[in-house]
VOBA-1610 file (N, C-alpha, C; in pm, whole numbers, padded with zeros to 5 digits, always signed):
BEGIN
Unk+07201+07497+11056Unk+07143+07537+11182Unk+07024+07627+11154Unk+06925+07570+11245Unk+06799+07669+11213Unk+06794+07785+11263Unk+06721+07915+11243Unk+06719+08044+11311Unk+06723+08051+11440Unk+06579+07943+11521Unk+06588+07968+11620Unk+06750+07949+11712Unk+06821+07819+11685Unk+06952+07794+11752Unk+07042+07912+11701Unk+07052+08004+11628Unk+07139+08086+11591Unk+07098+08247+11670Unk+06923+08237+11695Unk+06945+08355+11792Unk+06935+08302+11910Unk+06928+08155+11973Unk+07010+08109+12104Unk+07134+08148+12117Unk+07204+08125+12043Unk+07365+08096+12033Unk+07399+08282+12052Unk+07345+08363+11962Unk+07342+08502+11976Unk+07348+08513+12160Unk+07189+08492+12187Unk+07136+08555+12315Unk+07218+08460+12398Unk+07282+08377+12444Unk+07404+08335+12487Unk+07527+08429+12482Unk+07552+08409+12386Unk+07681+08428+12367Unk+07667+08628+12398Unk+07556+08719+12438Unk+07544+08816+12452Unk+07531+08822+12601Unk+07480+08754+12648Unk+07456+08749+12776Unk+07603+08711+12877Unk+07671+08654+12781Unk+07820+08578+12818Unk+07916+08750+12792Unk+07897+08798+12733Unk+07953+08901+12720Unk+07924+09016+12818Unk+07786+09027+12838Unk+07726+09147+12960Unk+07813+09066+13070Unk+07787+08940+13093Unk+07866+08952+13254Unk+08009+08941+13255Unk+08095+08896+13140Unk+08210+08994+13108Unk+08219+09119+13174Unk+08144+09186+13071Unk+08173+09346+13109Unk+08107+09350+13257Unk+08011+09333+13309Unk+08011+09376+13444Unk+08093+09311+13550Unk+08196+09161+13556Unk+08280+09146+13623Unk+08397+09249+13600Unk+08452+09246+13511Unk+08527+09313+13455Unk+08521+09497+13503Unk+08408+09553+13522Unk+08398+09714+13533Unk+08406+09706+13667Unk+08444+09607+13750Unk+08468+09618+13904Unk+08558+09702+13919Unk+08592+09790+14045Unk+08698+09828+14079Unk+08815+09698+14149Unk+08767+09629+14212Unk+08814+09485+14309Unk+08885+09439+14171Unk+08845+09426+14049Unk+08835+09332+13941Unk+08977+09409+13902Unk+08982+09530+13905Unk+09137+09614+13793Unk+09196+09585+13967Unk+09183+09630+14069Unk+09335+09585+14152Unk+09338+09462+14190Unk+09290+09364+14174Unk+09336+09230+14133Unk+09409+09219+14035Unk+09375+09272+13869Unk+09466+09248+13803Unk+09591+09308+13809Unk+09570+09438+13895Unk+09701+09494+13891Unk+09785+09399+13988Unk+09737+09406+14105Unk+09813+09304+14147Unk+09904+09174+14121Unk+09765+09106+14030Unk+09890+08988+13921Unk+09945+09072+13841Unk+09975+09152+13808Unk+10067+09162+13715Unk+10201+09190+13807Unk+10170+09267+13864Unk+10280+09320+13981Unk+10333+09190+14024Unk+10270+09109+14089Unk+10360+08980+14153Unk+10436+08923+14053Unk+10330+08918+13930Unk+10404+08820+13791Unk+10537+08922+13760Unk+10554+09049+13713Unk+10650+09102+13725Unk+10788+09088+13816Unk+10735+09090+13955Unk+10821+09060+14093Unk+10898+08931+14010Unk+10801+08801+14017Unk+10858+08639+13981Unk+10973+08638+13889Unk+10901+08776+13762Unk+11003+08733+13654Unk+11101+08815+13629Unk+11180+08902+13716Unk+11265+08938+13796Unk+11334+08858+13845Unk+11303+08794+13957Unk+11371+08703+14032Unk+11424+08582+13936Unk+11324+08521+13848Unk+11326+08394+13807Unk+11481+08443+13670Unk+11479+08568+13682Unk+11570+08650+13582Unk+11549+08667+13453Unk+11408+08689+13414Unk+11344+08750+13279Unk+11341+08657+13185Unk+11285+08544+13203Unk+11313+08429+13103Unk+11222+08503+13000Unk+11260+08485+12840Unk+11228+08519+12717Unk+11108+08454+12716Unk+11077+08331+12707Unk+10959+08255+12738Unk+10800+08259+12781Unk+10856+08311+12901Unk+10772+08397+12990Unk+10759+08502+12972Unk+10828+08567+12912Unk+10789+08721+12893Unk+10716+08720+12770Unk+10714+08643+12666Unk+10636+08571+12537Unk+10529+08547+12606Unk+10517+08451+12692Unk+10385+08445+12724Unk+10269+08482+12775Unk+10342+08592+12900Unk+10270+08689+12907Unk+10228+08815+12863Unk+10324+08876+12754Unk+10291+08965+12599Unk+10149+08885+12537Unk+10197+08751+12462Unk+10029+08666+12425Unk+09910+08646+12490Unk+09949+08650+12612Unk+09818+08653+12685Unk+09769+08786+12770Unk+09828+08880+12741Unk+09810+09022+12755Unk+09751+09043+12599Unk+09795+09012+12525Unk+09723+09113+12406Unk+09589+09018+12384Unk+09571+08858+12430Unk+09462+08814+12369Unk+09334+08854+12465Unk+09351+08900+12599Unk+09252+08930+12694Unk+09258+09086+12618Unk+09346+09149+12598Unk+09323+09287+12553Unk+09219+09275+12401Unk+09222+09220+12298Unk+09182+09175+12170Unk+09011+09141+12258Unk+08966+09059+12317Unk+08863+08974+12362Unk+08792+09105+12451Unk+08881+09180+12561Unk+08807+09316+12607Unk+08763+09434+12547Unk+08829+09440+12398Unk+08753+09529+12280Unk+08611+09503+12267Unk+08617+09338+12270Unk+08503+09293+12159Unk+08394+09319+12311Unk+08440+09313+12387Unk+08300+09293+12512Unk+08268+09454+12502Unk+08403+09549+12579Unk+08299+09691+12528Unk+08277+09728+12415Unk+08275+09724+12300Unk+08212+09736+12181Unk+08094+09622+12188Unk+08049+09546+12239Unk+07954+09486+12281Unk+07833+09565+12350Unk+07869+09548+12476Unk+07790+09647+12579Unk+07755+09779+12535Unk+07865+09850+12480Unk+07821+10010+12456Unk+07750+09978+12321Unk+07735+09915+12219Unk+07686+09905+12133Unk+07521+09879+12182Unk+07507+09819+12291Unk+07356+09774+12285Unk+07289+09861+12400Unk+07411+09948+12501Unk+07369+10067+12578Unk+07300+10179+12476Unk+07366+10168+12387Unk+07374+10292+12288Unk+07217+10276+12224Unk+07214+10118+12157Unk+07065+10119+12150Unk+06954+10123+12218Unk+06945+10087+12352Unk+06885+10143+12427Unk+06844+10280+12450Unk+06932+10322+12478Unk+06917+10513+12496Unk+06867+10529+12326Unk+06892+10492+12253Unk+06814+10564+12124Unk+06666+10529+12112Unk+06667+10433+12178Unk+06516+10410+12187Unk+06412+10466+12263Unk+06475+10511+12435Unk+06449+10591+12518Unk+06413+10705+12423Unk+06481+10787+12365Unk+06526+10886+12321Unk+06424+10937+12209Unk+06402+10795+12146Unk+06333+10769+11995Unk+06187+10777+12121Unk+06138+10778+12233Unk+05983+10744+12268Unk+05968+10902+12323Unk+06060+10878+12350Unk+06058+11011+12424Unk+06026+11154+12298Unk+06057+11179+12200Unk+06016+11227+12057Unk+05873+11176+12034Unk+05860+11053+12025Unk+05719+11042+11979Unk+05617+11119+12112Unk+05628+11078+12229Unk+05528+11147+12288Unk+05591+11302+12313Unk+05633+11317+12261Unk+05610+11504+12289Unk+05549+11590+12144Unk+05415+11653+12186Unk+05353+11705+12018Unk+05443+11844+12004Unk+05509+11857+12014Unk+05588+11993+11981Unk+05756+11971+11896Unk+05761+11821+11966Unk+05911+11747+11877Unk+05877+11731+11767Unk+05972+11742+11661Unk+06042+11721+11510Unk+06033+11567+11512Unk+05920+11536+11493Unk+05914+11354+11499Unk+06022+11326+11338Unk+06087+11409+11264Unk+06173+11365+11188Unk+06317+11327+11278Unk+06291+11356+11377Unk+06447+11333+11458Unk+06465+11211+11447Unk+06331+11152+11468Unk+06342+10932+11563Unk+06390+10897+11394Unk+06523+10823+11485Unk+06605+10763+11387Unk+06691+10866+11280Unk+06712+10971+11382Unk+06798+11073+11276Unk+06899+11016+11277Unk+06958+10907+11345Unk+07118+10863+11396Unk+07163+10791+11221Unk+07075+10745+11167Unk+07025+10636+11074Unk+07027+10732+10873Unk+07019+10884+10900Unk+07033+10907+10784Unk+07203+10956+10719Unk+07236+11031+10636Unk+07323+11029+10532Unk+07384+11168+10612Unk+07527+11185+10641Unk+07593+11293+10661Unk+07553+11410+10690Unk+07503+11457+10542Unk+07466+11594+10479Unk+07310+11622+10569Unk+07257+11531+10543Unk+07085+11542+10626Unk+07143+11571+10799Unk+07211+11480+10826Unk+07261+11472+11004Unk+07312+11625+10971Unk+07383+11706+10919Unk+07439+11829+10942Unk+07316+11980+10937Unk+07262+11921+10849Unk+07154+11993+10818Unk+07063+12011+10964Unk+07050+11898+10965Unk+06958+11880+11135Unk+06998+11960+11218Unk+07114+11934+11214Unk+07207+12027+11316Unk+07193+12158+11369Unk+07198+12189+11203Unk+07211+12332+11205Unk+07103+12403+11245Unk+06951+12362+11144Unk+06831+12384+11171Unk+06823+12393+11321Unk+06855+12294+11450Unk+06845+12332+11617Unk+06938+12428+11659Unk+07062+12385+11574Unk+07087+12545+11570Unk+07000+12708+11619Unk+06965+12672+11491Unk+06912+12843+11450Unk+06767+12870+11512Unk+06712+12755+11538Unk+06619+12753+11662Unk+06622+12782+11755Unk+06760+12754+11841Unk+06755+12781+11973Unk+06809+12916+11980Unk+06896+12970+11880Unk+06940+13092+11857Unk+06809+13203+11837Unk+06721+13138+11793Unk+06596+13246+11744Unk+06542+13223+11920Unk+06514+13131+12009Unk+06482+13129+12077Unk+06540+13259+12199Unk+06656+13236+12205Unk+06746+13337+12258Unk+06728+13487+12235Unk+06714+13515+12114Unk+06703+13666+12042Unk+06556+13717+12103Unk+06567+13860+12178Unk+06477+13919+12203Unk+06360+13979+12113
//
């Protein structure tokens, strides 16, 4: 498969995921499901707890649970890049920002702590009369 069909298949299969997550972040969308579960509960009660059924809806509870990881780790993954980018322009146009920040998310532990500290002791010097 050539590049281009593989970042189709991507931008598909991403776009299939955003409206996931935005059906899904409904409020209508969780008391519906609560609801089926509640009736399905009621049924399998009555029907008197067949093993079966209770198998099957354990498997198909954990595979929508397994598949709703992957959508918000989806979404927040590409929210997240967004705002760093916001974030990352927003640094470049200000002449008074630490243009070492854009893309601080991106270096090694010890440097990220260091950073830290340094705004630290900045805003602390800022504070001090």
């Amino acid at each position: 498969m050539n590049r281009v069909g593989i970042s189709s298949n991507h931008r598909r299969l991403s776009r299939a995921l955003h409206v996931v997550g935005d059906v899904t972040s409904r409020s209508g969308v969780a008391a519906l499901v609560g609801l089926v579960v509640v009736a399905f509960l009621a049924t399998l009660g009555v029907a008197g707890f067949p093993a079966s059924w209770e198998a099957a809806f354990s498997t198909g509870a954990a595979a929508v649970t397994l598949v709703m990881v992957f959508v918000v780790q989806h979404t927040q993954s590409r929210q997240q890049v967004a705002t760093q980018l916001k974030l990352d322009e927003l640094i470049r146009s200000s002449p008074q920002a630490d243009d070492l920040l854009v893309h601080v998310e991106t270096v090694h532990d010890d440097e990220l702590l260091e950073r830290e500290q340094d705004q630290i002791e900045h805003h602390v010097s800022l504070r001090e009369p």
